[in-house]
C-alpha positions as CSV (number, residue, x, y, z in Angstrom):
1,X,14.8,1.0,4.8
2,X,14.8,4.1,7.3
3,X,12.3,6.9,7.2
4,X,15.2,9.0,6.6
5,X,15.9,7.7,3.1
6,X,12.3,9.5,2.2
7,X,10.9,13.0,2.1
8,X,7.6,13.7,3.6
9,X,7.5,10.7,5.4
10,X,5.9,10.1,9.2
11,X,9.2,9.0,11.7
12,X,9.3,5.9,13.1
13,X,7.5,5.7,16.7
14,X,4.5,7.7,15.4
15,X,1.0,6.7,16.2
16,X,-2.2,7.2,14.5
17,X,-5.2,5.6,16.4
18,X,-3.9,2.5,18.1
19,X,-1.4,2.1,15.4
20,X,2.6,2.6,16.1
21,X,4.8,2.8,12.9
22,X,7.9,1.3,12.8
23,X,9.7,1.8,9.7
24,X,8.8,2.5,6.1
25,X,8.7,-0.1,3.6
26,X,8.4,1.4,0.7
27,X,7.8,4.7,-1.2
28,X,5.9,5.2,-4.7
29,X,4.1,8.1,-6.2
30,X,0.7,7.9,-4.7
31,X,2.3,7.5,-1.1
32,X,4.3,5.7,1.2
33,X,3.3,2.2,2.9
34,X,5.0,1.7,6.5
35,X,5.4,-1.4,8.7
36,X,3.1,-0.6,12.0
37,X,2.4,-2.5,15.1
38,X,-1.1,-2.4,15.8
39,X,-1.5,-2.3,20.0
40,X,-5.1,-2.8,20.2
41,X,-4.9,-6.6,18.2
42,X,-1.3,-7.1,18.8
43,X,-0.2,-7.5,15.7
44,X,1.9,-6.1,12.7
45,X,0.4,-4.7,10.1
46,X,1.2,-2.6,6.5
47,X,-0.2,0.8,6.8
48,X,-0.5,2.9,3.1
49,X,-0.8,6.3,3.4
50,X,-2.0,9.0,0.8
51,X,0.0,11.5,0.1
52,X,1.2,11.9,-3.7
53,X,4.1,13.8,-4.4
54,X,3.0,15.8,-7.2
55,X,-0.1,17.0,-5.7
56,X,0.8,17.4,-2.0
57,X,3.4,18.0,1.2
58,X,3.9,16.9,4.7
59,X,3.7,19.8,7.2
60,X,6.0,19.8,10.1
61,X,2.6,18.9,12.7
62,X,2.2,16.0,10.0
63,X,-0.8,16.6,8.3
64,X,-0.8,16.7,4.8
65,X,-1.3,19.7,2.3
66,X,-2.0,20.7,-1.3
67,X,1.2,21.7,-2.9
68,X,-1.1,24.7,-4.2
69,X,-4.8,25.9,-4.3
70,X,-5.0,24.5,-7.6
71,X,-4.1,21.2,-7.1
72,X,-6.5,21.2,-3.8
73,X,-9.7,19.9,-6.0
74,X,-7.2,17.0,-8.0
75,X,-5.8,16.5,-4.8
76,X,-9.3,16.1,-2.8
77,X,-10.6,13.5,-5.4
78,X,-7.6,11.5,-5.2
79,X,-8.1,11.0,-1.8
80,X,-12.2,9.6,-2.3
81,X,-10.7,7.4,-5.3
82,X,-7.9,6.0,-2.6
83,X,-10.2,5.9,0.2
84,X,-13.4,3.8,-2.2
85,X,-10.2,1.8,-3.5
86,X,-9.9,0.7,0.1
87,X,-13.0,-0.2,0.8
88,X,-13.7,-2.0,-2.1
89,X,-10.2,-3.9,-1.2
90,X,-11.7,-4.8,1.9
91,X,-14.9,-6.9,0.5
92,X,-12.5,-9.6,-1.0
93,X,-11.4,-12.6,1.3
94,X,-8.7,-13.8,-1.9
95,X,-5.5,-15.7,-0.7
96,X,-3.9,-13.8,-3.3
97,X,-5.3,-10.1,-2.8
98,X,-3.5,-8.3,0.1
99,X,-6.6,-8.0,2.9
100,X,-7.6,-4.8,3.6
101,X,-8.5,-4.5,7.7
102,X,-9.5,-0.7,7.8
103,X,-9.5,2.7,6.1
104,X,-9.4,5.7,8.2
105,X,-8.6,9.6,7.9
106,X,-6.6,11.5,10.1
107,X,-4.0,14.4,9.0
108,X,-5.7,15.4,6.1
109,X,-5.1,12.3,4.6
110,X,-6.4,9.0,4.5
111,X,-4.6,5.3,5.3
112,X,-5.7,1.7,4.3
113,X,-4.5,-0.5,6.8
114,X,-3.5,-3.9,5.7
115,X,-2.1,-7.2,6.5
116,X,1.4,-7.2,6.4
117,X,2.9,-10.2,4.2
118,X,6.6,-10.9,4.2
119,X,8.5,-11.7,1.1
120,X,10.0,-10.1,-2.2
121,X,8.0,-8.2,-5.0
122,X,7.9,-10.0,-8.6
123,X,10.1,-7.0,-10.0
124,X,13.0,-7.6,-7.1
125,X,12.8,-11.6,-7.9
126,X,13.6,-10.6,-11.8
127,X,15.9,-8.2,-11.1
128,X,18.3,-10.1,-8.8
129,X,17.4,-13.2,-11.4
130,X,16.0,-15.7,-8.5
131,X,13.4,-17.1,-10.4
132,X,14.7,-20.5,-11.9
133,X,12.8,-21.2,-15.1
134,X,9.6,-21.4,-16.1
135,X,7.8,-23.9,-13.3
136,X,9.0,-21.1,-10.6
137,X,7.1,-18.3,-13.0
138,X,4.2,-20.3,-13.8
139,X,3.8,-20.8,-9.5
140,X,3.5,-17.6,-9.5
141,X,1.8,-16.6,-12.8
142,X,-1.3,-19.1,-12.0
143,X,-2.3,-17.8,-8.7
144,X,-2.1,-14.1,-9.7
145,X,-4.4,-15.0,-12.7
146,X,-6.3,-16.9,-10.4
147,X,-6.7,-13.4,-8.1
148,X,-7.4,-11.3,-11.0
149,X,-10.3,-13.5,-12.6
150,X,-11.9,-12.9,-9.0
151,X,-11.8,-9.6,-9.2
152,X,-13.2,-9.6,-12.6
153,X,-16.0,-11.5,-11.8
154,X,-17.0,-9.3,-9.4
155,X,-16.7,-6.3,-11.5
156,X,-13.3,-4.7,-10.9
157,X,-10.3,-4.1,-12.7
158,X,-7.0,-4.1,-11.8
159,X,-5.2,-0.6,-13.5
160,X,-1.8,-1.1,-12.0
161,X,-0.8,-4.7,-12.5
162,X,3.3,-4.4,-12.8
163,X,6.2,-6.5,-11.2
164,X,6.4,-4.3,-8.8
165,X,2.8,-4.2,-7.2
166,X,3.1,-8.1,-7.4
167,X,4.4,-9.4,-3.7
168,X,5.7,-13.2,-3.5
169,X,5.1,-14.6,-0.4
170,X,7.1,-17.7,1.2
171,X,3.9,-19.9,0.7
């Protein structure tokens, strides 16, 4: 994917802090996640950014904007909900719940910084049919449900569970 393909989106070669993106990897309604090096630990990382479309813009300096003075408050409280998301992301150590490394403002907006996991969501692996059978699902079903009854015990919910939120990694 190029950051062309994508309104509103921060070009390749950007930094924030010590972080350079490379590319966009995806786009949804709440905001776009982007492939990053990070120069201070040398590594690559998945950087999600806050910006959803119906509620705000990109300005041409970068930072991000209400669409309109009455979306500012909806807007605003989106961005505690995504930044408290992050931070309660962060107090799980789950092999099957992305790891959250940092959260951090910066262009009126915020960004969860994440590890970055290579592999295919659930919803591409049923679309291009390359799950074979039940076994291959129930490899994956187990250790999701395995994920989720962690976060249940300690007291969270998952509102957004959907093929395409689920990432399939290698292992």
């Amino acid at each position: 994917m190029t950051t062309t393909s994508y309104r509103y989106v921060l070009p390749g070669g950007y930094s924030l802090l010590w972080y350079r993106l490379n590319k966009v990897l995806g786009r949804g309604s709440f905001g776009t996640t982007y492939l990053a090096t990070d120069s201070n630990l040398d590594r690559q990382v998945a950087i999600k950014e806050y910006l959803p479309i119906d509620l705000a813009v990109r300005e041409d300096a970068g930072a991000v904007q209400a669409v309109s003075p009455n979306r500012a408050a909806m807007y605003r409280w989106g961005l505690m909900r995504f930044i408290a998301e992050a931070r309660t992301l962060a107090k799980f150590g789950h092999p099957n719940i992305v790891r959250v490394h940092s959260v951090f403002e910066a262009n009126n907006t915020a960004y969860m910084v994440m590890a970055y996991e290579q592999g295919d969501s659930l919803d591409d692996l049923l679309r291009l049919s390359r799950l074979r059978g039940e076994a291959e699902l129930l490899k994956i079903l187990f250790p999701l449900l395995n994920a989720l009854e962690h976060l249940h015990d300690a007291g969270y919910i998952h509102r957004d569970i959907k093929p395409k939120n689920i990432f399939i990694r290698a292992d």
